[in-house]
N, C-alpha and C positions, 0 to 999 in steps of 0.2 A: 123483314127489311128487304130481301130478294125481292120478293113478292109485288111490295109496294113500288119497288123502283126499278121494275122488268130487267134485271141482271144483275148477276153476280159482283161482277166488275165495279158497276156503282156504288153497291155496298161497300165493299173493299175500301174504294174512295172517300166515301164517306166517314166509315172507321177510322181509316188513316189520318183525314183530316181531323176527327175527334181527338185520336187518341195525342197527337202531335199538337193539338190547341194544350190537352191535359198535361201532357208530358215533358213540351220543349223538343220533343221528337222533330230532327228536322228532314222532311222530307221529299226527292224531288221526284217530277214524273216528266216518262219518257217523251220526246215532240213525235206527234201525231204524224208528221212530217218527216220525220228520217224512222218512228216506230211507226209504218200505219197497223192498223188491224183488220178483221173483218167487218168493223164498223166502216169503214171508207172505204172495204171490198164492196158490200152489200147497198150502199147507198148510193139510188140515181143523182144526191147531187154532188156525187164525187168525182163524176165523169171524166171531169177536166182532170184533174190530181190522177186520176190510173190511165190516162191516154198518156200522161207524161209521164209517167211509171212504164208501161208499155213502149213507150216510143225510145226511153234512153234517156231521156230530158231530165229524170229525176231518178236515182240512184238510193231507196232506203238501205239501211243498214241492216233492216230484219223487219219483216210481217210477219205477223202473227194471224194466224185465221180464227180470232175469234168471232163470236156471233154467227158462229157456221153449226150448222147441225149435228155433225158427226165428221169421224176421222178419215171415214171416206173422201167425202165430198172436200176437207181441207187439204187432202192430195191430190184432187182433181181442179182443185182452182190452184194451188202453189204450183203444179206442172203447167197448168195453162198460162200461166204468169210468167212463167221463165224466171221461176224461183224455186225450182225442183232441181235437186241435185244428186238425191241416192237413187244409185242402180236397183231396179226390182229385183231384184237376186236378193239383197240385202233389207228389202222391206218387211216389216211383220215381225221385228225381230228378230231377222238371220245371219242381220251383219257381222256379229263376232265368229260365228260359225262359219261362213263365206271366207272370212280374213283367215282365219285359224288353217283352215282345207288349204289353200293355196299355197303350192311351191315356192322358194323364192322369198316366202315372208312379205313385208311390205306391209304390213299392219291395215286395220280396217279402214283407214282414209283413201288407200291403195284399192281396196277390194272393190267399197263400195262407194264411191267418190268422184262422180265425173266432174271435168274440168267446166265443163259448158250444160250449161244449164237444161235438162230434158224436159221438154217442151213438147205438149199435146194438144189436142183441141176436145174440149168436151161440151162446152155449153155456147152457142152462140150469143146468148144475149147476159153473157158474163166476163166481166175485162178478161183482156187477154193478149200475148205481145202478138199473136200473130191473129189475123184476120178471119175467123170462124165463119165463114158465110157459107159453107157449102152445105147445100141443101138435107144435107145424111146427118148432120152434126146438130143435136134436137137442144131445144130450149129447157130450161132447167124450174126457169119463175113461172107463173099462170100469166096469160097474157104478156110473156118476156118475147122485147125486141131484141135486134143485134145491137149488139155495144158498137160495130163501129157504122 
């Protein structure tokens, strides 16, 4: 089923919708629009929707970075997004070890938890809140423009 419907995800959906026709299961799914994903990361024609994600104009309540490769690159796009919040101290799973070390207590929201969002530039021709054009900062897609 994966297979035939290029993602996991679909599948999922699919079942659900099965199993919920069989069952009475009642079930609802998240708005694409307050949940995006990496499906409206990755898509040229989302443009519009993550410049107003970028710009302030549109506030989700959580992205997911699916449809992204690996765990890497879904921290290099959530920072570039200004949707990146843990301290690298606490990445890779060091956060409770970080919290724990520290004087003072203040548990691991304290340790590893900035209030403003850490913000980087890694790919120019991938949304982003701030404007990646500087010539050092490489493209990530084959033939990828700047997103802005």
């Amino acid at each position: 089923m994966v297979l035939s419907m290029t993602s996991h995800q679909q599948a999922l959906a699919a079942l659900l919708d099965e199993h919920s026709s069989l069952t009475g299961l009642r079930v609802k799914t998240l708005s694409g629009v307050d949940f995006p994903g990496g499906y409206h990361y990755h898509r040229k024609k989302e443009i519009g929707f993550l410049k107003d994600i970028a710009q302030g104009k549109h506030v989700p309540y959580l992205m997911h970075m699916s449809w992204t490769t690996n765990k890497k690159n879904k921290l290099l796009f959530l920072q570039q997004m200004g949707l990146w919040y843990t301290e690298a101290k606490c990445e890779a799973g060091g956060g409770v070890g970080v919290a724990n070390s520290l004087a003072g207590g203040g548990g691991l929201e304290t340790a590893c938890c900035s209030a403003e969002p850490l913000i980087k530039c890694h790919f120019k021709d991938k949304p982003s809140v701030e404007q990646c054009k500087d010539s050092s900062v490489p493209t990530i897609d084959k033939n990828g423009k700047s997103f802005w």
